[in-house]
N, C-alpha and C positions, 0 to 999 in steps of 0.2 A: 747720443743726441736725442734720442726716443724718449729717454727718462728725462732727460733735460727739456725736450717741450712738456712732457707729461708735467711735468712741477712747475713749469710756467704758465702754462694756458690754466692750470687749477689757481695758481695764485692770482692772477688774472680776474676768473669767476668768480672767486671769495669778494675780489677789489670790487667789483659790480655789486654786489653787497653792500660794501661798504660806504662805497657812494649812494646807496639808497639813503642809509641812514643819515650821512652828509648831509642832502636835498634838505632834510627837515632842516638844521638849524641855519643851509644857507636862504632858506624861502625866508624865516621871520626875518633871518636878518639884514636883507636886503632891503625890507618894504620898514622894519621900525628899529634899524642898529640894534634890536637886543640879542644877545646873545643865548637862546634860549636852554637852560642849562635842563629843564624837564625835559628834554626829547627824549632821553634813556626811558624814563618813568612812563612816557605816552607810548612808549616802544611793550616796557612791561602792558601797561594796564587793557593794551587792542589786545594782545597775547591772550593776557587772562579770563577776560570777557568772550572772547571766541570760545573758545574750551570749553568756559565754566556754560555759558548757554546750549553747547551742545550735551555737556553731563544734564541739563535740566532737561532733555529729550529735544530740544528744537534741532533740525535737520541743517545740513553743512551751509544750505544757502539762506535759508532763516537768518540763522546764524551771524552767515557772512554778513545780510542787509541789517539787523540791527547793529551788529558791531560797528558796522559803519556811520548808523548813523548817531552812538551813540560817541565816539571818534568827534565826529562833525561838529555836533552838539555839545560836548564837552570843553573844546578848541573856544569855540563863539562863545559862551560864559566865562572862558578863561579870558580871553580877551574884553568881553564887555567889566567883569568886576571885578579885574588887578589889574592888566596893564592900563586901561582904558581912563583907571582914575589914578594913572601915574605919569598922565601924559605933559610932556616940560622936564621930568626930574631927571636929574644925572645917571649917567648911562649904568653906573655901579649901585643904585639903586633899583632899578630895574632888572639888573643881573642876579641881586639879592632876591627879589621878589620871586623868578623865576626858582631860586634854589629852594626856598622856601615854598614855592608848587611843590617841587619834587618829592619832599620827604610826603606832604599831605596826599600825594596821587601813590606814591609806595603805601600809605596808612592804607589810604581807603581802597585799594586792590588787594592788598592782603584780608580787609578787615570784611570785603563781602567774596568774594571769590579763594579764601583763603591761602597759605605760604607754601603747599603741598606742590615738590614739581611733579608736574602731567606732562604728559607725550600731548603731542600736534598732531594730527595726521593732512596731508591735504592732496593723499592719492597717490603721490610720485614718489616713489622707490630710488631710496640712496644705493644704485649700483651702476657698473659701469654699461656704456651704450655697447649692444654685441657689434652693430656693425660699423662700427667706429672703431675698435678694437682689431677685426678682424680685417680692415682695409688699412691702418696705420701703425697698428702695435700699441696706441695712445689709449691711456683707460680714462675717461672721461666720465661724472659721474652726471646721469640723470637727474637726480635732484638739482646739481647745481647749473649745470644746462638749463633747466626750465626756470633755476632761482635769479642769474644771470640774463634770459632774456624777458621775465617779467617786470626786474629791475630798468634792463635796457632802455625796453618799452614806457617803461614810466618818466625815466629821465627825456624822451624823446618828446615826450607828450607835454613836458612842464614846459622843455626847452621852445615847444609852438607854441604855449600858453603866453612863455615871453616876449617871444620876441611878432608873434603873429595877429594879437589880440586885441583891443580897445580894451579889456583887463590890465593885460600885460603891459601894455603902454602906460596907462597910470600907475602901477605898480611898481614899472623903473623911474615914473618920475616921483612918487612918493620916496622910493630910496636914496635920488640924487638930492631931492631937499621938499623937507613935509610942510614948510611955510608956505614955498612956490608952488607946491603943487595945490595947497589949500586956495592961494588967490586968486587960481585959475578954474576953481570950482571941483577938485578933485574932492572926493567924501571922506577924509582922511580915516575914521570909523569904520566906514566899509570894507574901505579895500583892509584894513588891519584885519576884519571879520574872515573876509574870505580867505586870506591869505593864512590865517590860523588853521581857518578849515582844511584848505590844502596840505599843511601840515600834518592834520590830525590824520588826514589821508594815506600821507604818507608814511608816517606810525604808524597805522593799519597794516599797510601791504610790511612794513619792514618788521612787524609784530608775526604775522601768520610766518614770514620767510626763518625768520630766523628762529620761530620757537619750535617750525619744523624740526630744522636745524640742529638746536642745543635743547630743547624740551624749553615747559615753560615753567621759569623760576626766576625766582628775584634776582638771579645774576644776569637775567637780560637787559636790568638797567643799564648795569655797566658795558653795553653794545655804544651807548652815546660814546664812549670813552676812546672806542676804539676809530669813532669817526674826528676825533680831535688830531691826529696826525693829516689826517687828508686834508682835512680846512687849514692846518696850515702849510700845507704843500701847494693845494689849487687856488687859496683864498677865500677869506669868509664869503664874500660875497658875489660868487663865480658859480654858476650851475657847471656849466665846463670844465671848471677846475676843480670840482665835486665829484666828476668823471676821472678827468686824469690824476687825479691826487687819489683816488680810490683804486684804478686799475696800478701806480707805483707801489701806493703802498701792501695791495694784496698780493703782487708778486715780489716785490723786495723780502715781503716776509718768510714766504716759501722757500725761496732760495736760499736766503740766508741759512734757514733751520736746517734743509739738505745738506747746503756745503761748507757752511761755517760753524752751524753746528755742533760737529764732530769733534773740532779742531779746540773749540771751549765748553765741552762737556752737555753741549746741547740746550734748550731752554732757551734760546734766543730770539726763536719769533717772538715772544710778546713786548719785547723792547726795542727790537729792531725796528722799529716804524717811528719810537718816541726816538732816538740818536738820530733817525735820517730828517725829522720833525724840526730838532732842533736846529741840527747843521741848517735849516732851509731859514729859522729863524734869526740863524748867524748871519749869513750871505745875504737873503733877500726874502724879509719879514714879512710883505705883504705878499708873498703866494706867487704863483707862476703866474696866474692870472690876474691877481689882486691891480687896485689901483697906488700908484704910489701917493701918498699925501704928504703933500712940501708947507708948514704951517708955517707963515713970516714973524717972528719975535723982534 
């Protein structure tokens, strides 16, 4: 039972993870339906920018403030001069456009920060808590403790942003429909700006967390990849289901690898999340939280 919560509550804190990365693509696509397929790439390039400015000698919180604000800044041009002059076009146009950031934010992160993976550091030591240990028998790792409730913390913080805010309030009404919310004086512009930025924010924190993590290299693109299971478990457009489609899927996959594992030669977590993905897309397509959409033909 010991090793059984030990694999659970880990799987658990990876899924808090997960659901960071989530946040990103469910924020744009709440406030403008795009699907934004760059969130891997903004995942890379906060990564690479942190590091590469502390090899240029600036200090961890230098660092951290420009990253940020280079994050912020990035977001708000990405918004003012692609999606902004694609506003009207079909949703698969706009999905294109985003695919098409990606490759040029991989170019231009490789092409000033170079493709060399680096180590993260940001203090916290991947070992397990002693008195956690020594009170349950459960080894719990430090790193993800602290990577788990920075995440928490952030989810907790958008979810007030939503639902507590004169932001947040235009922002759900920008996502329920961007004409109505236009004739009612909403800045459809704006809130698209901010909302990027919040993005870019959140590819900041989910860049430092995971290049901790896995070092930083161009396979932290493929981090967005592994938040497409949870968007379609909690719904695209669910901060909540961002949560629980993230805590399922990081312990589904644990589990799986321990105890099913064995049985088919092991290798299973990386697809076990795309079959439970699926199955949710057989049964019920729009997400545990998702809204269902009944179109009249």
């Amino acid at each position: 039972m010991i090793f059984f919560l030990e694999v659970l509550i880990g799987g658990l804190l990876s899924g808090v993870m997960y659901s960071l990365v989530a946040l990103g693509f469910v924020l744009i696509y709440k406030a403008s339906g795009v699907f934004n397929f760059a969130q891997g790439a903004l995942v890379f390039l906060a990564a690479a920018t942190f590091v590469g400015l502390q090899e240029y000698g600036l200090g961890f919180w230098t660092a951290f403030g420009v990253t940020l604000l280079v994050m912020m800044a990035g977001a708000v041009l990405t918004e003012k001069f692609v999606l902004r002059k694609l506003v009207n076009q079909p949703q698969i146009t706009l999905f294109m456009a985003t695919i098409g950031l990606t490759f040029f934010l991989e170019g231009l992160t490789q092409m000033v920060w170079g493709s060399n993976p680096r180590a993260l550091e940001l203090g916290i030591d991947d070992r397990p808590v002693e008195w956690i240990a020594q009170a349950t028998g459960i080894n719990l790792s430090q790193f993800d403790l602290f990577a788990a409730g920075v995440a928490g913390a952030l989810v907790a913080l958008l979810a007030l942003l939503f639902q507590k805010t004169k932001v947040g309030r235009a922002l759900r009404a920008v996502a329920d429909d961007h004409q109505a919310a236009l004739s009612i004086g909403i800045p459809l512009k704006t809130i698209w700006a901010v909302v990027w930025s919040v993005a870019g924010f959140v590819a900041f924190v989910s860049g430092l967390i995971w290049g901790a993590r896995n070092g930083v290299q161009f396979a932290l693109t493929f981090v967005a990849l592994k938040a497409l299971p949870v968007l379609i478990l909690g719904g695209f457009d669910s901060i909540p289901g961002a949560i629980v489609g993230g805590l399922i899927i990081g312990a589904a996959e644990k589990l799986a690898e321990v105890y099913l594992g064995p049985m088919v030669g092991g290798g299973i977590e990386v697809w076990v999340a795309y079959m439970i993905a699926l199955l949710f897309l057989l049964i019920r397509p729009e997400g545990l939280f998702g809204e269902k959409h009944i179109d009249r033909v």
